[in-house]
Residue, then its C-alpha position, 0 to 999 in steps of 0.5 A: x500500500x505505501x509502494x501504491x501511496x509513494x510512488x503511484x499516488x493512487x487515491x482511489x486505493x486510499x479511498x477503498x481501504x477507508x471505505x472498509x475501515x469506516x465500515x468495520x469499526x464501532x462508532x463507540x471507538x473514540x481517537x485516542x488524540x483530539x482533532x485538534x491535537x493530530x492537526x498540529x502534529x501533521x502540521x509540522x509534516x511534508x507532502x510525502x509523510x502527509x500521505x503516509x499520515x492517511x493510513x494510520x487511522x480513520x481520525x487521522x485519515x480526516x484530518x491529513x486529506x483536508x491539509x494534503x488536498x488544500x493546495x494540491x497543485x503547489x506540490x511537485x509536478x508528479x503529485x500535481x498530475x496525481x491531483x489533476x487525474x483526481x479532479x477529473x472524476x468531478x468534472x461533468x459527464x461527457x466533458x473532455x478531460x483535464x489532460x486532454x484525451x476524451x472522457x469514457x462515456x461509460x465511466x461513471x458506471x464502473x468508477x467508484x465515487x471518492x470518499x471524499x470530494x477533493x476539490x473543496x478542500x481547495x484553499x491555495x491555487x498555483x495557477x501557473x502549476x496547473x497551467x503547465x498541467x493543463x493542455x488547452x484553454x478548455x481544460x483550465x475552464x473546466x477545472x475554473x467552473x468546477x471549482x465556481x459550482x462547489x463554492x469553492x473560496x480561496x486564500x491564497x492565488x499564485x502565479x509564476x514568473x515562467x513564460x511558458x505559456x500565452x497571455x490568454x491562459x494567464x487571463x482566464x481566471x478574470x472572468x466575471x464568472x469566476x469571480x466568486x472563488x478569489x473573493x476571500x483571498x488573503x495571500x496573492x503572489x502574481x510575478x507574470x510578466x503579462x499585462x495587469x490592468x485585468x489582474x488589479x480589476x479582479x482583485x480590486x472588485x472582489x478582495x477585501x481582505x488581503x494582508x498580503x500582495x507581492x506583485x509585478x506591476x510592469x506595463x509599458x502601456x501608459x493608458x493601461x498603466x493609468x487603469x492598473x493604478x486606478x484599480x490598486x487604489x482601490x484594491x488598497x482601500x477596500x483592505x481590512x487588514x494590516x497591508x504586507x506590500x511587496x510592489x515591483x515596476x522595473x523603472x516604473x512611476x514613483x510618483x504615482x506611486x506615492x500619491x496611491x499610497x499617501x492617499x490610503x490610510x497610512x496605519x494600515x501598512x505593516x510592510x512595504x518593499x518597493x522595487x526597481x521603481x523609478x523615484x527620482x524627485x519623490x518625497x518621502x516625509x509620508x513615511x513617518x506617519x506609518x505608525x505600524x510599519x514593521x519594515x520598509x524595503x526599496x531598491x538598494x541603494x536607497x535614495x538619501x531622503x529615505x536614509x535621512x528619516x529611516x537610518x543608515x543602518x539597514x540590511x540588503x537582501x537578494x531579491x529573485x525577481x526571475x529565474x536568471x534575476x536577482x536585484x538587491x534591496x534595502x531593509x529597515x525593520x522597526x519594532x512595533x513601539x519603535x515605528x519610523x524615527x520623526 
């Protein structure tokens, strides 16, 4: 069973075994650990020892099918297969598959129906894994609608910096009708170097509670630049949590900049790292009215203005920006009571 579990990922064995187990044992026999307990020692386990985890028992069946299954496809590409190959037993009879061969108009008859129903487990989607995965726009469709019918509600959204696809896949997700899986978005990570005014639209229609975005904001369109700015905000304003920034333009406006983000309330932002954006003429005196900024980051080395009200006394860091670019950046940290020197 675990040579099945490693090295095949085979869920529907996993599937039957506990559908044997369940029926075998009373209903009398309580855990031995709290739910709770099991999760925070499964916590602390990788993707593999996960999978293990699912055949000790029942109760700890339960509680590693929700964590393995919450991100399935920020695995490697072997288990991200394994779980593209699974959500294909939801898709609607008589669709294509994900993977691009016809379904098997019989398949419904002799497949059995999974113990559980993975997909709502969903709470972490690489959209640039499953496109590698996907072979056709039709397919990343598919899986979109499937996930739009459950109600599915994500927390976390990332899409890559790897160019191995069109322009048109990366957009899919934009549609009005999917709106509805990126409303609860907390984390968001898009370094793609395709076209943004789109991607700020969405989140800023539907995100209110972000605490994190790290995002490439490059545009060499002026009229799209304008849109994107426009929509960041008021993604920003909309925001109910404390702001983690991370906002990247290869020489990009600083100014407008500036005034997007003087024009927010200052106390919101926890952490601000501004990279490669072109700040010549800026003023910087905003930064002491950020009262629960824990770190500033920009581009190294830093404007004197900036060291003026922040220090000298910083930290560099590397930053990769793609797989053959990295760029370094000034830190400054500040202790909660600290905050900016005036």
């Amino acid at each position: 069973m675990f040579d099945i579990l490693h090295n095949r990922f085979n869920f529907a064995a996993i599937d039957r075994r506990f559908v044997i187990s369940t029926a075998t044992e009373t209903e009398t026999v309580q855990s031995a650990l709290v739910a709770d307990v099991i999760t925070e020692i499964l916590e602390n386990l990788s993707a593999r020892d996960l999978l293990s985890a699912l055949l000790v028992s029942r109760e700890w069946c339960q509680v590693a099918v929700p964590m393995y299954w919450k991100a399935p496809f920020s695995y490697t590409k072997k288990r991200s297969m394994a779980a593209l190959k699974i959500y294909e037993l939801f898709l609607e009879r008589g669709s294509s598959t994900l993977l691009g061969t016809k379904e098997d108009s019989t398949r419904g008859a002799v497949q059995e129906t999974p113990l559980y129903d993975y997909p709502l487990f969903l709470k972490e989607l690489n959209y640039t894994n499953l496109l590698e995965l996907g072979e056709s726009v039709e397919a990343i469709l598919q899986i979109l609608q499937m996930l739009t019918n459950r109600g599915i509600r994500l927390n976390t959204f990332v899409m890559d910096n790897t160019g191995t696809n069109s322009e048109i896949f990366y957009g899919i997700w934009t549609a009005p009708r999917y709106a509805p899986i990126f409303s609860s978005l907390i984390h968001v990570e898009i370094h793609t170097p395709f076209l943004k005014n789109n991607v700020m639209k969405t989140l800023a229609n539907n995100c209110t509670r972000l605490s994190h975005l790290d995002i490439n904001l490059y545009d060499n369109s002026s009229n799209r630049v304008i849109e994107t700015f426009y929509y960041l905000k008021k993604l920003l304003s909309l925001q109910q949590c404390p702001l983690n920034l991370r906002l990247v333009f290869p020489n990009g406006p600083g100014k407008m900049l500036m005034n997007t983000l003087q024009s927010q309330q200052l106390e919101s932002f926890k952490r601000l790292e501004l990279v490669k954006w072109n700040f010549n003429g800026c003023e910087w005196r905003w930064l002491k009215m950020c009262p629960n900024l824990t770190e500033f980051a920009i581009t190294s080395p830093p404007q004197t203005q900036v060291s003026d009200i922040l220090g000298t006394i910083y930290e560099n860091y590397r930053l990769k920006l793609s797989k053959n670019y990295k760029i370094t950046t000034a830190h400054w940290h500040f202790d909660k009571d600290d905050g900016v020197s005036s």
